[in-house]
Rosetta silent file (secondary structure, phi, psi, omega in degrees, C-alpha in Angstrom):
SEQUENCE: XXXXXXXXXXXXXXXXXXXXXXXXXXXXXXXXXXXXXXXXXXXXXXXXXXXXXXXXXXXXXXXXXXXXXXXXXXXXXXXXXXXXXXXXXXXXXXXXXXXXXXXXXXXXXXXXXXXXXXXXXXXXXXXXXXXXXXXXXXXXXXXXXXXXXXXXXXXXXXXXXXXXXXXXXXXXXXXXXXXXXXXXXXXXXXXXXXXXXXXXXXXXXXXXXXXXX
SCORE:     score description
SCORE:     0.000 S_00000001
   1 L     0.000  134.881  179.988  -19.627  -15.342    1.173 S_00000001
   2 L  -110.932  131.588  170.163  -20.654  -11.597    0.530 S_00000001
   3 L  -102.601  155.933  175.427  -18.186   -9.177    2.049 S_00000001
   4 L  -122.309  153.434  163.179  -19.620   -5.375    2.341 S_00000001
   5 E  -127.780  133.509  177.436  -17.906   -2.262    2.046 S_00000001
   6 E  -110.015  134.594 -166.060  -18.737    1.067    2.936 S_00000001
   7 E   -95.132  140.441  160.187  -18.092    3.950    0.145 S_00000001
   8 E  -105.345  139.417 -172.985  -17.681    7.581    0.824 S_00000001
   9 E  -135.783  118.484 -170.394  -18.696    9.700   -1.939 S_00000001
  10 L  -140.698 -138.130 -168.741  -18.123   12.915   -2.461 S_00000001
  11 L   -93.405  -43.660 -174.694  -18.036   16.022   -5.341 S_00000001
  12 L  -116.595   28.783  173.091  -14.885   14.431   -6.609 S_00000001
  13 L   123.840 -150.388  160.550  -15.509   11.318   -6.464 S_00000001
  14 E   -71.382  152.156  162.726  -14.852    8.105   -4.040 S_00000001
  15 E  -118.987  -46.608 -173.599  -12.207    9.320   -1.072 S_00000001
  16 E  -155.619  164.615 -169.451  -12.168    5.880    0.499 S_00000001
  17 E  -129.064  132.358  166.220  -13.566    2.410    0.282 S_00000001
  18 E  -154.161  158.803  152.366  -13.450    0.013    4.037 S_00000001
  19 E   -19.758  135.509  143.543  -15.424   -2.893    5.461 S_00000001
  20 L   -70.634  123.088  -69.979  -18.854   -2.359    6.799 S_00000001
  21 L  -149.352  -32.244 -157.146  -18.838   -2.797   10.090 S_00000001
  22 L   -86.359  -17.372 -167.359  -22.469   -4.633   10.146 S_00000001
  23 L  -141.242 -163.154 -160.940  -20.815   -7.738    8.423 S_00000001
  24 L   -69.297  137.143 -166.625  -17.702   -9.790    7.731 S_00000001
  25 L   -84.978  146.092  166.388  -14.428   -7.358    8.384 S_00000001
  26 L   -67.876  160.639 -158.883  -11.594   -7.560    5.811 S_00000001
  27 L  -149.847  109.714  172.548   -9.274  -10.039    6.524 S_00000001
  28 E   -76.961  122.772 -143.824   -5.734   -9.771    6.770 S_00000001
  29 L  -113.258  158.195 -174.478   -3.354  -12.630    5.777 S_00000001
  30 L  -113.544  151.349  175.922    0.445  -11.851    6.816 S_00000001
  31 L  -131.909   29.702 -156.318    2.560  -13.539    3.690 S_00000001
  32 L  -144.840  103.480  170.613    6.050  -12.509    4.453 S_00000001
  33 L   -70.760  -35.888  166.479    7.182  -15.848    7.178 S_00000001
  34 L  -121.587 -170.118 -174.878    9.832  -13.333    8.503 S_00000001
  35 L   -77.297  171.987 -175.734   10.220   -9.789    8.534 S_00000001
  36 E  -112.078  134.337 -174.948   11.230   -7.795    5.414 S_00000001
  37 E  -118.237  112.508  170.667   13.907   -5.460    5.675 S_00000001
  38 E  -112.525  163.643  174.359   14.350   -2.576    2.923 S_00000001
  39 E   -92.791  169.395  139.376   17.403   -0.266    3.036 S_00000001
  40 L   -38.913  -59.161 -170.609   17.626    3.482    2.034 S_00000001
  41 L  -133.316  162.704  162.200   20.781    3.308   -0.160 S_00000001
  42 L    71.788   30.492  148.539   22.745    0.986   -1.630 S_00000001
  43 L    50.728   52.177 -163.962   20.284   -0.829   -3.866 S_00000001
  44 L  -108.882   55.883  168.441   19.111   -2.966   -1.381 S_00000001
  45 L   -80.742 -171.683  176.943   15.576   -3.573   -1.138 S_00000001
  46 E  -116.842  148.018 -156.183   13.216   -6.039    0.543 S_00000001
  47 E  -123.340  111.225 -169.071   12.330   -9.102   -0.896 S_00000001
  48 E  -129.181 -168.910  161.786    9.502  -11.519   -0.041 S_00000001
  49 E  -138.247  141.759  158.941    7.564  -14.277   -2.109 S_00000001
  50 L   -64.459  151.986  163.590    4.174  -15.004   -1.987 S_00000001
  51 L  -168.310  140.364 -141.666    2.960  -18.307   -0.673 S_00000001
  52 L  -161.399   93.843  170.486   -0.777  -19.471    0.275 S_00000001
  53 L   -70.594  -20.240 -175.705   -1.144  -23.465    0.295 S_00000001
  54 L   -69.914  -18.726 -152.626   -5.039  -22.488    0.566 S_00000001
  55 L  -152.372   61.738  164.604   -5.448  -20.881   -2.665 S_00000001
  56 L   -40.927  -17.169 -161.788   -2.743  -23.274   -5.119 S_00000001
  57 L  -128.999    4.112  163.886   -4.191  -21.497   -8.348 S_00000001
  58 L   125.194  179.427  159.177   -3.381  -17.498   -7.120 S_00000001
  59 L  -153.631  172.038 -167.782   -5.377  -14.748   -5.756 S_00000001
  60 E  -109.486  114.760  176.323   -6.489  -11.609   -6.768 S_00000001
  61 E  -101.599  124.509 -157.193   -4.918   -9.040   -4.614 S_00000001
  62 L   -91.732   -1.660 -163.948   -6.902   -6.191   -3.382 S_00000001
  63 E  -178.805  110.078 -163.738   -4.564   -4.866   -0.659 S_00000001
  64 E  -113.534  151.643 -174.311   -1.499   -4.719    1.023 S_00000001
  65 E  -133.564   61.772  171.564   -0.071   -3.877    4.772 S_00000001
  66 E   -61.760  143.130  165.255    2.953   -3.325    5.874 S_00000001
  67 E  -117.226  119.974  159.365    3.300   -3.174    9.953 S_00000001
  68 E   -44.527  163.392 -168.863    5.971   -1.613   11.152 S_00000001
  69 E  -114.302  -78.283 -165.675    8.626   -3.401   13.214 S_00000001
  70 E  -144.003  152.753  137.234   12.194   -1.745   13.605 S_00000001
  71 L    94.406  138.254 -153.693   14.318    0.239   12.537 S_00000001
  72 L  -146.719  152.756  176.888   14.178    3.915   10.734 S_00000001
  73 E  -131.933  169.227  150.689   15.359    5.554    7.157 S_00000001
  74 E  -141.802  161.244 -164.251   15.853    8.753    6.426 S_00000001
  75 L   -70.251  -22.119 -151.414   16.524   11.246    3.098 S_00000001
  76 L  -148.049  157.661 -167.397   19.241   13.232    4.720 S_00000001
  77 L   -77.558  -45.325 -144.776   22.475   12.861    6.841 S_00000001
  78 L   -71.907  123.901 -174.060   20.380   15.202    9.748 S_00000001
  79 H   -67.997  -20.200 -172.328   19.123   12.647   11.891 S_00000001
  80 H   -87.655   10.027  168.842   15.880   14.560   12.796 S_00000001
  81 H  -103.018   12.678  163.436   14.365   13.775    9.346 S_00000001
  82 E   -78.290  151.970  173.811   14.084   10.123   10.135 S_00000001
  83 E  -127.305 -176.232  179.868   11.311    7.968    9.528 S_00000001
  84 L   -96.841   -7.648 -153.488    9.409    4.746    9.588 S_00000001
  85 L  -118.555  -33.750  179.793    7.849    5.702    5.649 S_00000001
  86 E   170.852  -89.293  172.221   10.120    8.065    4.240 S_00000001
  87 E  -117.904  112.614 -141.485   11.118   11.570    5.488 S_00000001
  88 L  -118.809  116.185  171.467    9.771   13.132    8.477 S_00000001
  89 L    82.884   -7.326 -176.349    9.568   17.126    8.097 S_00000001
  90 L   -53.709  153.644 -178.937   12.250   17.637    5.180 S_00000001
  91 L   -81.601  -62.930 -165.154   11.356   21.290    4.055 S_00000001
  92 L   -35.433  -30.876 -156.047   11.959   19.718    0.432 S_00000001
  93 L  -153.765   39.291  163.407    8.883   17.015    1.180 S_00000001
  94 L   -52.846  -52.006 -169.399    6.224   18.166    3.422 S_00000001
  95 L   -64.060  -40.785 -149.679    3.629   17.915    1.321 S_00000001
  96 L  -112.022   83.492 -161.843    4.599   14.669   -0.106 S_00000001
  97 L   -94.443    4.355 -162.957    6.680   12.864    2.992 S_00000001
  98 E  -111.230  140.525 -175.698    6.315    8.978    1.932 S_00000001
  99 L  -131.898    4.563  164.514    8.991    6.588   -0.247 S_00000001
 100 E   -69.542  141.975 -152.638    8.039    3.384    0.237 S_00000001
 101 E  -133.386  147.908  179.599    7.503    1.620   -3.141 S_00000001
 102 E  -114.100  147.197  162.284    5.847   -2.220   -3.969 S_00000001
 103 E  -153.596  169.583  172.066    7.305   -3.423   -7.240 S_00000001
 104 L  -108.822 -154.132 -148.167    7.422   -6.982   -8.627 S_00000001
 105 L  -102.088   12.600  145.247   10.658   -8.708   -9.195 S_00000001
 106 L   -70.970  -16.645 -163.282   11.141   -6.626  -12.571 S_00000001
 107 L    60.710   55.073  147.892   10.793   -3.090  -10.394 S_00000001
 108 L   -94.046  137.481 -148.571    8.308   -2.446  -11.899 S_00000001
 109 E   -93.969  108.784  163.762    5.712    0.002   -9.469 S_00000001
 110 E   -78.030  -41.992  172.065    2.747   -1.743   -8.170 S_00000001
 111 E  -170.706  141.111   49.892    2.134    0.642   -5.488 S_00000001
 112 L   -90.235 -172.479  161.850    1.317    3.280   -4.593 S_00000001
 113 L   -69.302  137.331  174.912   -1.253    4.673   -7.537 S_00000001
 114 L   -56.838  -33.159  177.678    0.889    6.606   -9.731 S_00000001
 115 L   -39.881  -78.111  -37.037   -1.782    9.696   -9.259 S_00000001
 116 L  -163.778  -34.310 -177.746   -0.125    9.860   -5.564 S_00000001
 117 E   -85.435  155.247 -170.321    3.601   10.405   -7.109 S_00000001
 118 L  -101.771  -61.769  171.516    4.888   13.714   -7.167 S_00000001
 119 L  -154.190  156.805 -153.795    8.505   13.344   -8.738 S_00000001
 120 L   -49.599   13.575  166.639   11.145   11.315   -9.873 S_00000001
 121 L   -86.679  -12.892 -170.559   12.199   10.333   -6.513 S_00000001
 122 L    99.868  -14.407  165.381    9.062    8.601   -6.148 S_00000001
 123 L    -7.722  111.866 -174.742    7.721   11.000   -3.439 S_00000001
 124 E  -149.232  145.117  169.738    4.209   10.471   -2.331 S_00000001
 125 L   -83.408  172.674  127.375    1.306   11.551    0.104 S_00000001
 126 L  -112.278  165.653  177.514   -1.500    8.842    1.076 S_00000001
 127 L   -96.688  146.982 -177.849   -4.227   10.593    3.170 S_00000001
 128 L    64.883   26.858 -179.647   -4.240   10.223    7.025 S_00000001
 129 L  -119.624  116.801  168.640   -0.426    8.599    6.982 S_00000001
 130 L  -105.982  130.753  173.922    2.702    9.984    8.910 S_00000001
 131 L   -52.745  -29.069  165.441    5.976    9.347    8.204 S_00000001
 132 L   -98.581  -19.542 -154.107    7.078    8.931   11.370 S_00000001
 133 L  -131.445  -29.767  166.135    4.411    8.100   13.869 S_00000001
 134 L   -27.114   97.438  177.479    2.282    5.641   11.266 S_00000001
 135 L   -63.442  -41.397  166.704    2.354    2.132   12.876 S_00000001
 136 E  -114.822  162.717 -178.396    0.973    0.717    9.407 S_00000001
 137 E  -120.153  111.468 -176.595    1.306    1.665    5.768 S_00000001
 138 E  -121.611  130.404 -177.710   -1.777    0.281    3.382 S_00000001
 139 E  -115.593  126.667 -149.926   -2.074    0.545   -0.084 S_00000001
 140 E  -117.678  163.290  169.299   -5.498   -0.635   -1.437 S_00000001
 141 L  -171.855   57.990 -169.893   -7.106   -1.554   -5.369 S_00000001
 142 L   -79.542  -12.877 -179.948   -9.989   -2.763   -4.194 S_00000001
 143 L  -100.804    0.569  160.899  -11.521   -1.473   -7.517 S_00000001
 144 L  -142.389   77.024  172.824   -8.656   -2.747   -9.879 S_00000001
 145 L   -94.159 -163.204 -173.134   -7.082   -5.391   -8.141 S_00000001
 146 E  -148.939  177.124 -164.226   -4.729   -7.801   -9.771 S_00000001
 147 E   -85.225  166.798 -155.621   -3.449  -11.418   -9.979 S_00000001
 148 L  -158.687   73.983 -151.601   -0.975  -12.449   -7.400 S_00000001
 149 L   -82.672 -171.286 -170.742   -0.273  -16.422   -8.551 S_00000001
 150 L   -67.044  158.911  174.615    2.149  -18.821   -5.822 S_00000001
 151 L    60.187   14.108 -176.275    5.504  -17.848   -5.753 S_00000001
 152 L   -90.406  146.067 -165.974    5.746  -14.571   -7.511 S_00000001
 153 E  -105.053  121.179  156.046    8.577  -12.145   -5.771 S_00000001
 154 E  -124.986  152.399 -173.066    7.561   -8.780   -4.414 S_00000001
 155 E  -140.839  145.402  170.766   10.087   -5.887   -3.277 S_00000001
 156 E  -111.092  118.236 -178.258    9.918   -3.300   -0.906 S_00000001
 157 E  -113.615 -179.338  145.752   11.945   -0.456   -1.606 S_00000001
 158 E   -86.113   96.206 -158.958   13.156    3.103   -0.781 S_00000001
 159 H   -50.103  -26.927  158.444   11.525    5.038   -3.986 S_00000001
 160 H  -101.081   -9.929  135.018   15.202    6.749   -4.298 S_00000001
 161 H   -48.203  -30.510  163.123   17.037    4.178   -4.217 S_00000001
 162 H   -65.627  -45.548 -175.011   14.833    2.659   -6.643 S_00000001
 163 L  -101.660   13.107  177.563   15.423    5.327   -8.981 S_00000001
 164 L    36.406   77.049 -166.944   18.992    5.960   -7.688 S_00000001
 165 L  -143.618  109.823  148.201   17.688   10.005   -7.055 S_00000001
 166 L    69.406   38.620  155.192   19.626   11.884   -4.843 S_00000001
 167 L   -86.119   16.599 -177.202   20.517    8.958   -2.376 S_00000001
 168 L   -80.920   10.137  178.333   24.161    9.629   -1.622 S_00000001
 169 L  -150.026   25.604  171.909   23.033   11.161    1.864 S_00000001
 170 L   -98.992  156.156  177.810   20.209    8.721    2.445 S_00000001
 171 E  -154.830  171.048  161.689   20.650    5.910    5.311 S_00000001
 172 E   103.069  159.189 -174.782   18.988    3.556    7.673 S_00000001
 173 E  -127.115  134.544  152.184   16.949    0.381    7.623 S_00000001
 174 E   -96.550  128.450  153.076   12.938   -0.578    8.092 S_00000001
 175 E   -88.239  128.479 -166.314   11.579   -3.494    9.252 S_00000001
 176 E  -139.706  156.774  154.732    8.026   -4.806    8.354 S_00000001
 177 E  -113.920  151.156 -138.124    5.823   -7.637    8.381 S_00000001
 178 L  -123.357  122.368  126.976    3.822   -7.879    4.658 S_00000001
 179 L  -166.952  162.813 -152.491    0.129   -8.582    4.298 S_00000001
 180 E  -121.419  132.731 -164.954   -2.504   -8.834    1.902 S_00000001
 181 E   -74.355  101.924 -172.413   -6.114   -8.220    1.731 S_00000001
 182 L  -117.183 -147.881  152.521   -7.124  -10.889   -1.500 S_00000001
 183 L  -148.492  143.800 -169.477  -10.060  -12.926   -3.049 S_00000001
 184 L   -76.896  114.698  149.990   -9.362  -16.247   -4.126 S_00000001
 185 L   -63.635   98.462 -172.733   -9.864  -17.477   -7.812 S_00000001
 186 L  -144.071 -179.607  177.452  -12.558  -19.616   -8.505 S_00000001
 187 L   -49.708  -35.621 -169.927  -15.822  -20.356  -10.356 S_00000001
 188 L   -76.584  124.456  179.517  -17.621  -18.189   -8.481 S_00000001
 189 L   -78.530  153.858  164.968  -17.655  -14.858   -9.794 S_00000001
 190 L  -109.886  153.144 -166.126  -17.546  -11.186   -8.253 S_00000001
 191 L  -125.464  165.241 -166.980  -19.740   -8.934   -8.516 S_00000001
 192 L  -148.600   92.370  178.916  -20.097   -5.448   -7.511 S_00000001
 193 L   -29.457  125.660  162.228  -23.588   -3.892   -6.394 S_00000001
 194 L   -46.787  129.162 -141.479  -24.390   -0.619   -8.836 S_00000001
 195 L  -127.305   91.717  178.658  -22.833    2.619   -6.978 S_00000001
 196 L   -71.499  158.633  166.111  -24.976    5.792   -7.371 S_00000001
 197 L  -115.021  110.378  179.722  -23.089    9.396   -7.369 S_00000001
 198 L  -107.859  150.823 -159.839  -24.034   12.620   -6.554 S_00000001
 199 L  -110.565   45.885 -172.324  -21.905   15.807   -7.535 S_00000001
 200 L   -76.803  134.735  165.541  -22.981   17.943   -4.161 S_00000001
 201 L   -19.071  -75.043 -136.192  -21.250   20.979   -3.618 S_00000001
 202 L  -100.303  -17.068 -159.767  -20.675   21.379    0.608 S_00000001
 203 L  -157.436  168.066 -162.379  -21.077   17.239    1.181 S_00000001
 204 L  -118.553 -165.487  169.712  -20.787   13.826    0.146 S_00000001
 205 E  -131.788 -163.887  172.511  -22.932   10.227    0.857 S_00000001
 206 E  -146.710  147.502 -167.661  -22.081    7.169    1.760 S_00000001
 207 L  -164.817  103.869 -158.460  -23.186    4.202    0.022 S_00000001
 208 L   -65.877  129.806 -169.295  -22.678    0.359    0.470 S_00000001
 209 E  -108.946  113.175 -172.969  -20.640   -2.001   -2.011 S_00000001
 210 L   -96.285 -163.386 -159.219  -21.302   -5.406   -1.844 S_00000001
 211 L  -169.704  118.130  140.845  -18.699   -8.054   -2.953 S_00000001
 212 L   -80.435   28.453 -153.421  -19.459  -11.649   -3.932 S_00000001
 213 L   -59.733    0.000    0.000  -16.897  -14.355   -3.501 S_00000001
């Protein structure tokens, strides 16, 4: 099966990688049998395991999706900074309004990209993502993804709670359902069509990535 993706290219590089439209659409698997619940506070995150009877030897996962459900957290006792993502409007975290953190069952940070964090709270933008009004939250590697075998434990946190940073006035609960964009491990290898670049000043290109599986 070849899936395609279309690349935007621009002076400073890629800005985003998605399906092409003309062929098979990425395809989301939900892996979380109920919903996931992370807290604010209290060092309480959400906890799911993978599990895929189709693909017994792992996958390589290229993407993840939470969809909101329920349920709201916020940074601060003032109720009008809550959110479904992280903080909605704190003066402190405009730029950077998002705390939701993937780790594996060490806490250790899967995602977001570290580029993306701002400061030890874990703070982070993605582009085109609201803290409040976002239905989904997606975090992508389609160009480093990684191995994802059965039964390995993922957590959803609150990035200050995870780092226990300034979370004595944080509260509130989210509800999500978890799922992941993969490719399956098998003989067949992937491959990745050669990706030209241009450095233009005022405008970028676009330019299709082809995917073997």
């Amino acid at each position: 099966m070849r899936i395609f993706f279309l690349m935007i290219v621009t002076s400073i590089g890629v800005l985003a990688v998605f399906p092409d439209n003309s062929e098979d659409q990425l395809i989301w698997q939900l892996i979380s049998r109920e919903r996931v619940c992370f807290h604010a506070n209290g060092r309480r995150p959400g906890t799911f395991e993978y599990r895929d009877n189709q693909a017994p030897t792992g996958r390589l996962l290229t993407a993840l999706k939470l969809v909101y459900r329920s349920g709201n957290v916020t940074c601060d006792n003032n109720v009008a900074y809550k959110s479904r993502w992280g903080c909605y409007n704190h003066p402190r975290y405009v730029k950077h309004p998002l705390n939701v953190i993937i780790t594996d069952k060490y806490d250790n940070i899967i995602y977001p990209d570290k580029k993306y964090i701002k400061n030890g709270g874990l703070w982070y933008f993605l582009p085109f993502v609201d803290a409040l009004y976002s239905d989904e939250l997606v975090f992508t590697s389609f160009t480093n993804p990684f191995y994802l075998s059965k039964g390995d434990t993922l957590k959803i946190w609150y990035g200050e709670d995870l780092r226990n940073w300034k979370a004595a006035d944080n509260g509130g609960r989210v509800c999500v359902e978890a799922k992941i964009s993969q490719l399956p491990i098998g003989s067949r290898s992937t491959r990745f069509q050669s990706v030209s670049m241009r450095a233009d000043t005022n405008q970028g290109h676009f330019t299709t990535l082809a995917m073997d599986v």
